[in-house]
C-alpha angles and dihedrals in degrees: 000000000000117000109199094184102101134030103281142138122206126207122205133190138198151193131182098240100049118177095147127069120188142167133193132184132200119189120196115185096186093078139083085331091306135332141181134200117212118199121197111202115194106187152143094232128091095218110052093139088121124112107278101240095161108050121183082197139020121183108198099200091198129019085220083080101061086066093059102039133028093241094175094053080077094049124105112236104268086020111151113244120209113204124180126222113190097178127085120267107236099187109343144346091234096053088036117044106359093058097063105048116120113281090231092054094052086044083064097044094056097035092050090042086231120170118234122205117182118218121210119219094167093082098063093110098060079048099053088048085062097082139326086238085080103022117137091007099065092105093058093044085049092057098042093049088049082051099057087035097068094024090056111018090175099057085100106170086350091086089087103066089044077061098049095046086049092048116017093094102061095035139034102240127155131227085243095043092061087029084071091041099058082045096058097042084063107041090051078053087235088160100056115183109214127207115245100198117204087238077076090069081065119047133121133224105252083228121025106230117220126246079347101193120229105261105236126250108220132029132257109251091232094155143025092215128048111259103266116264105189118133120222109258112240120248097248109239118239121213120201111214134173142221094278092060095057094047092055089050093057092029096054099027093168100049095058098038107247129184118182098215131169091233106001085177091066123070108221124050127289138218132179116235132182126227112239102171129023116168124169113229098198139067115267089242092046106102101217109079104219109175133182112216128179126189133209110217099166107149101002100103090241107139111180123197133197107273097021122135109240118189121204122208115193124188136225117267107283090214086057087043088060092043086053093052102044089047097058098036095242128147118240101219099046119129122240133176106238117193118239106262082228104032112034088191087070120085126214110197110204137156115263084250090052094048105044085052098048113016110029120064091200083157087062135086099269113228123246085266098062089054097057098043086057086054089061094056091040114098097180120098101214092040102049087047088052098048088053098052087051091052 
């Protein structure tokens, strides 16, 4: 429900009776590279498609943002503001993070008697390594816990259904997999409450700025569409080795660090199954594919239990591996380096064959990379003009 991964500050509104629910979004791209500010109306009006100018509760994404617009002139006197920190604390949030936020917001905070509550994105990556269930996504659940958390302060235990009925339907989580998140998130102290004493009311800019103009309060629509945020994808650098270099590495194992591993590019343990039944539940001109596989894994160590995640690699057809390989004249057991698909320092060696079954999708459209690393092995003029025009 909350997306943290642009600036952004979100201002929410309620009412006691709600039977409306709507959102509305503003993007300005003129601003700190691109921002948007999301309103949630609950109401029992139909029509709550106003500027929110009285929030219960405003979430501010980036503290860059309170020096381009004024978030807390929006705010409800005693609303809960929700502010997010994204670097390590060193020694506390107060000292780190709290200390350097800008005198006139502090001024707000005391005058209008609003709660801040700091919420602590550094600490994602202890959240990730909790399970693979919320990997990836555990900035998203942590704002969406801090949201519930200060819409709804006696939810109690209760926040994580409120996760499960905002996410269940695009992941397979279970209640005591988020159970251990929200957990986690408190006791890692990842919503910290901080303190707004009533000194803030009056305190003084260190330099008084001249003809200093109002921050606004709301952004400019600039744009129907966020500003775009994708980074450019590396070229992937290639090594040429020889012969020598692979013998030390089997000779001197130990040296060079090497694991014998089913899959090394995957991060959790493999095992090899066979199929032994693949049936196929719908009609051959119905759109949607519903199959019905079982596997056999007698003798293989795999123990399965109920509500375990179970991931599935399949591999590319071995008949169109052997037409790849005679048509372009490669042998097939040839031995090849392969980069780690998460750490690009670590090398997989794996036989052509290997590595055009597991790692490469050649059946697959290539990126733009691939196409410029193939203009820089191309000696031919026409060729080489034609290539970069495709990629």
């Amino acid at each position: 429900m909350l997306s943290t991964r642009s600036e952004s500050w979100h201002s929410l509104c309620l009412w006691t009776t709600p039977r409306n629910v709507s959102i509305r979004n503003k993007f300005d791209t003129s601003v700190g590279g691109g921002i948007f500010h999301s309103q949630i109306i609950s109401s029992s009006s139909p029509d709550s498609s106003s500027a929110v100018d009285s929030a219960d509760v405003v979430f501010v994404e980036d503290a860059s943002i309170l020096s381009s617009f004024d978030v807390l002139a929006t705010a409800k006197p005693g609303a809960t503001i929700l502010l997010a920190n994204h670097k390590k604390i060193a020694t506390t949030v107060e000292q780190d993070f709290v200390e350097k936020l800008p005198v006139e917001f502090k001024r707000t905070l005391s005058k209008n008697h609003l709660q801040l509550t700091v919420v602590d994105f550094s600490i994602v990556d202890e959240l990730d390594a909790l399970s693979d269930s919320t990997k990836g996504f555990s900035a998203d659940f942590l704002a969406q816990v801090a949201f519930w958390r200060a819409a709804m302060p006696d939810l109690g235990g209760f926040v994580v259904n409120k996760l499960l009925q905002a996410n269940g339907n695009n992941f397979e989580l279970l209640a005591a997999v988020l159970d251990k998140f929200v957990a986690t998130v408190d006791e890692k102290q990842a919503l910290k409450s901080v303190s707004v004493p009533s000194e803030w009311a009056y305190l003084e800019d260190a330099e008084e700025e001249e003809d200093s103009l109002p921050l606004p309060y709301f952004p400019s629509e600039t744009s129907f569409f966020p500003n775009p945020r994708v980074e450019p994808a590396s070229a992937e650098e290639s090594a040429h080795v020889g012969v020598s270099d692979l013998a030390a590495k089997l000779a001197f194992p130990e040296a060079f660090g090497v694991s014998k591993e089913l899959r090394p590019d995957l991060p959790v343990k493999n095992f090899v199954v066979k199929v032994q039944e693949n049936k196929r539940l719908t009609p051959s001109e119905y759109s949607r594919n519903i199959f019905h596989i079982e596997f056999d894994i007698t003798g293989t160590g795999l123990t399965y239990e109920i509500g375990e995640a179970l991931g599935i690699h399949g591999r590319n057809n071995s008949e169109h591996v052997e037409e790849f390989l005679k048509f372009y004249n490669v042998d097939g057991d040839s031995l090849v380096e392969v980069t780690n698909k998460d750490d690009t320092s670590l090398y997989e060696v794996r036989s052509a064959r290997q590595a055009l079954a597991d790692n490469v999708d050649f059946l697959g459209k290539p990126p733009k990379r691939f196409y410029e690393a193939l203009a820089h092995i191309c000696y031919r003029r026409k060729r080489k003009s034609s290539i970069r025009e495709v990629g």
